[in-house]
N, C-alpha and C positions, 0 to 999 in steps of 0.2 A: 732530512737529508735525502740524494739523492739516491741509488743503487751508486752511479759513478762515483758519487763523495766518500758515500760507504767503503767503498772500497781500497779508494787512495788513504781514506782514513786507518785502515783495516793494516795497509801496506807499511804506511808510518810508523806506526806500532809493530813493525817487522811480523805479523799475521801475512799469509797467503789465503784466500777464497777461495773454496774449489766446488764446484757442484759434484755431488756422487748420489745419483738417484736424484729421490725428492728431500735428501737431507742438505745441509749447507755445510762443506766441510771447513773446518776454520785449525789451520798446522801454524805454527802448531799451538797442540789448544791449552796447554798451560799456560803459554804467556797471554793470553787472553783473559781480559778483568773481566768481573762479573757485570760490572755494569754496561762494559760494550757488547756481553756474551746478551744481555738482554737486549738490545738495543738491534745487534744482527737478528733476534730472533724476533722483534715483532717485523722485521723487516723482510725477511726470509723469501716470501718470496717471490716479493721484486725483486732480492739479489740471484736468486735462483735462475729468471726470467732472464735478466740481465746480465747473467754469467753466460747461459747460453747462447741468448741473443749476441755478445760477442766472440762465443765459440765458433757461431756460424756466418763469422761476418755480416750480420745482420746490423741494421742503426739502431741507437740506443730508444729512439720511437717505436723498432717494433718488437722491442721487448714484450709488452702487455700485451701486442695479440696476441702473443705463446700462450698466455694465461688464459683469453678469454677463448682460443682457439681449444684448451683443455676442456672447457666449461661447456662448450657445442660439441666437443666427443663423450661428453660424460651425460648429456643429454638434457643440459641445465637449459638451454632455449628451444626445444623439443616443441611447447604451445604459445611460442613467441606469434605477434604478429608481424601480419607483411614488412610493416615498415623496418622494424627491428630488423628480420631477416634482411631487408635489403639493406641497412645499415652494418651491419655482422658482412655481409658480402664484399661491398666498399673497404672494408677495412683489412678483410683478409687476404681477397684477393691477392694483391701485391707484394703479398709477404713471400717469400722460395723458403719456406718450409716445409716436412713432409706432415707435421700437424696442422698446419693452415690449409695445407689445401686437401686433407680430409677431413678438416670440419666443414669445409666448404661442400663438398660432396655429402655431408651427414645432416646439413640445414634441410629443415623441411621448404618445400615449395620454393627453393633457390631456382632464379631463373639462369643460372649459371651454370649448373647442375646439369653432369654428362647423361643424356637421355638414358632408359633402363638397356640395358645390353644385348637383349634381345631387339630391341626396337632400331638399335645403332647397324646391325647386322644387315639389314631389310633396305 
């Protein structure tokens, strides 16, 4: 299922979604069966992604850069190669988020990448 399905799904069963943090919050959480309680949790967090993504008016496509734009501030493509880096660029760029475009500043050898601050000054 989808993060969208999940949700309508979630809705159905009179459940509201709510991102708080990096938990999923799910109200209210009594009426929630164990088996969909598993079902949101391996799912977690594309809904998480996908809650926010449409917090921020964002399309439900750039849900996952949120994730992988975490993944490049947390330093997980740190000794990525070029290519990757330029594929990681391509993807982020476009996003208007304030973590997309500081993973894009935190990619190593990005040629997008605002020159060092002293050097911008000059």
């Amino acid at each position: 299922m989808t993060p969208a399905e999940l949700y309508r799904e979630a809705t159905h069963r009179g459940l509201r979604l709510e991102r708080a943090g990096d938990k999923l919050a799910v109200i209210p959480k009594g009426k929630c069966t164990p088996d969909f309680a598993q079902v949101l949790k391996k799912h977690k967090q594309e809904l998480l992604n996908w809650l926010e993504a449409r917090a921020c008016n964002l399309s439900p496509d750039c849900a996952p850069w949120l994730h992988v734009a975490r993944q490049v501030l947390n330093g997980e493509f740190d000794n990525a190669d070029g290519s990757t880096v330029e594929s990681l660029t391509i993807g982020l760029r476009g996003i208007h988020h304030p973590d997309c475009q500081a993973a894009l500043d935190r990619l190593p050898d990005n040629p997008e990448k605002p020159q060092n601050r002293s050097e911008q000054k000059d």
